[in-house]
C-alpha positions in Angstrom: -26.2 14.0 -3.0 -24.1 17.0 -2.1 -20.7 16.2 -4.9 -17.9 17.9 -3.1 -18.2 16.9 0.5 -15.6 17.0 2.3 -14.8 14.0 5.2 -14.5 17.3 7.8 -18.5 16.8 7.7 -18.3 12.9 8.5 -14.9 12.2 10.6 -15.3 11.8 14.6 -13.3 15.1 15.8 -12.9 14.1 19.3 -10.3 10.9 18.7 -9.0 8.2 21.1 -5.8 8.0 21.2 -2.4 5.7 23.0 0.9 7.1 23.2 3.3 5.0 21.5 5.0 4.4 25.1 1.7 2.8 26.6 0.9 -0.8 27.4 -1.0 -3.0 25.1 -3.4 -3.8 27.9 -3.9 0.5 27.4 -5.3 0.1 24.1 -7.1 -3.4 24.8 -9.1 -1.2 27.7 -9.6 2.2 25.5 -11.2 0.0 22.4 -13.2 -1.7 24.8 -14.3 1.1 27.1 -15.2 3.6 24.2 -16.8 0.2 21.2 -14.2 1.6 18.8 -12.2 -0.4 16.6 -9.4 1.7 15.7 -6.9 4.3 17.9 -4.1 6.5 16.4 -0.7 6.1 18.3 1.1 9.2 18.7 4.6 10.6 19.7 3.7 14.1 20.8 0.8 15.3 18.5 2.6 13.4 15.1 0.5 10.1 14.2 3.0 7.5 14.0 0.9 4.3 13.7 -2.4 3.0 14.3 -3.7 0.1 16.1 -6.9 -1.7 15.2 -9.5 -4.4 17.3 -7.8 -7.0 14.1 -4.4 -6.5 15.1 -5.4 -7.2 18.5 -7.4 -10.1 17.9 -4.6 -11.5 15.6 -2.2 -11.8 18.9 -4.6 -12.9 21.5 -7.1 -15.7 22.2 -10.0 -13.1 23.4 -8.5 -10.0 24.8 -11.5 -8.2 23.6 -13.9 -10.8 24.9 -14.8 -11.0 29.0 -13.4 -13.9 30.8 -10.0 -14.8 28.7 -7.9 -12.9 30.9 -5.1 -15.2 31.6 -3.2 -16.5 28.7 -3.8 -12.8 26.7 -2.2 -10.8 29.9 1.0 -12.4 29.1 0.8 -11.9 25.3 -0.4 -8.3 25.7 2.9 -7.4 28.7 5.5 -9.3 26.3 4.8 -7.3 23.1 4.9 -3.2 22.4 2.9 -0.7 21.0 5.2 -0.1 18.3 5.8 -3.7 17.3 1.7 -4.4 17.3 0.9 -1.2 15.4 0.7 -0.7 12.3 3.6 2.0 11.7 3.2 5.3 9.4 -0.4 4.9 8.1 -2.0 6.5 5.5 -3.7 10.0 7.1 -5.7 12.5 5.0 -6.7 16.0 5.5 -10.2 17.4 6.9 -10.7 18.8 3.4 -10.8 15.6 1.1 -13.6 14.9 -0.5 -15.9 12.0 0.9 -15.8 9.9 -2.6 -12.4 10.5 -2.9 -12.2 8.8 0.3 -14.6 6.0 -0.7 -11.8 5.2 -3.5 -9.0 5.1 -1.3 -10.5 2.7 0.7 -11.8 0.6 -2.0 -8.0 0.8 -3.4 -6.0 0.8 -0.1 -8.3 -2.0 1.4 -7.7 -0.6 4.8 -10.7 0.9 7.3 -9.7 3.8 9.0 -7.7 7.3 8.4 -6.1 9.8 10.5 -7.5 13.0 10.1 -4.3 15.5 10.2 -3.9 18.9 9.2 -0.6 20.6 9.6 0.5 17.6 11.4 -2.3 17.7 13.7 -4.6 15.1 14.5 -8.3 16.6 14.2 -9.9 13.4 13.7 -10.4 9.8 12.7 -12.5 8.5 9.5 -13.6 5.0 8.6 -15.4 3.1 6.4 -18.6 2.9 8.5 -18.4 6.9 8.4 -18.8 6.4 4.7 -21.0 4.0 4.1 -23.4 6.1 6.9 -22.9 8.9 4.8 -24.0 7.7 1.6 -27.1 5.6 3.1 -28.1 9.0 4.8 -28.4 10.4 1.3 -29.2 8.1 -1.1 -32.5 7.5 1.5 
């Protein structure tokens, strides 16, 4: 196994993103649309939150699901962006080692990172990128 990987190798570069002025139903249709089950908010090109499939699940009866439309549509147009997201998450640079990122997962209990590099957003890592990576090579 290659010791001092960085995440740069393992992070999606080409991220998903919502504008923190968007709708909920925004986000509900960008998970869906693209099977991912985490988007960075941003103001601009600053991360100011992120928003996962959990958070949305956690507010709706199935808003992720076909066929529960009705009762979710209201939850989803009475709530915000900002008050659903979860606000100044933890981001690390394209050069940190994957292990290092292993442990702040295991620590932060938390599954996905901003990638940001001079307040930039190059990417998004999560745990499935790790685990991946260390299955690759350990196989």
């Amino acid at each position: 196994m290659k010791k001092r990987e960085p995440i740069s190798h393992i992070m999606t570069k080409s991220v998903i993103t919502v504008n923190q002025n968007d709708d909920l139903k925004n986000v509900v249709e960008k998970l869906k649309a693209n099977s991912i089950r985490h988007i960075p908010v941003v103001n601009g090109k600053e991360v100011v939150g992120i928003i996962s499939r959990t958070d949305i699940n956690r507010l709706t009866f199935g808003a992720l699901f076909d066929g529960q439309d009705g009762a979710d549509e209201a939850i989803l147009e009475m709530l915000t962006i900002p008050q659903v997201m979860t606000a100044k998450p933890k981001t690390v640079s394209s050069d940190l080692i994957i292990r290092d990122l292993a442990e702040i997962f295991v620590k932060e209990e938390f599954h996905a990172a901003p990638v940001v590099d001079k307040g930039e957003l190059k990417g998004i890592v999560t745990t499935t990128d790790v685990l991946k990576y260390f299955l690759e090579e350990n196989y």
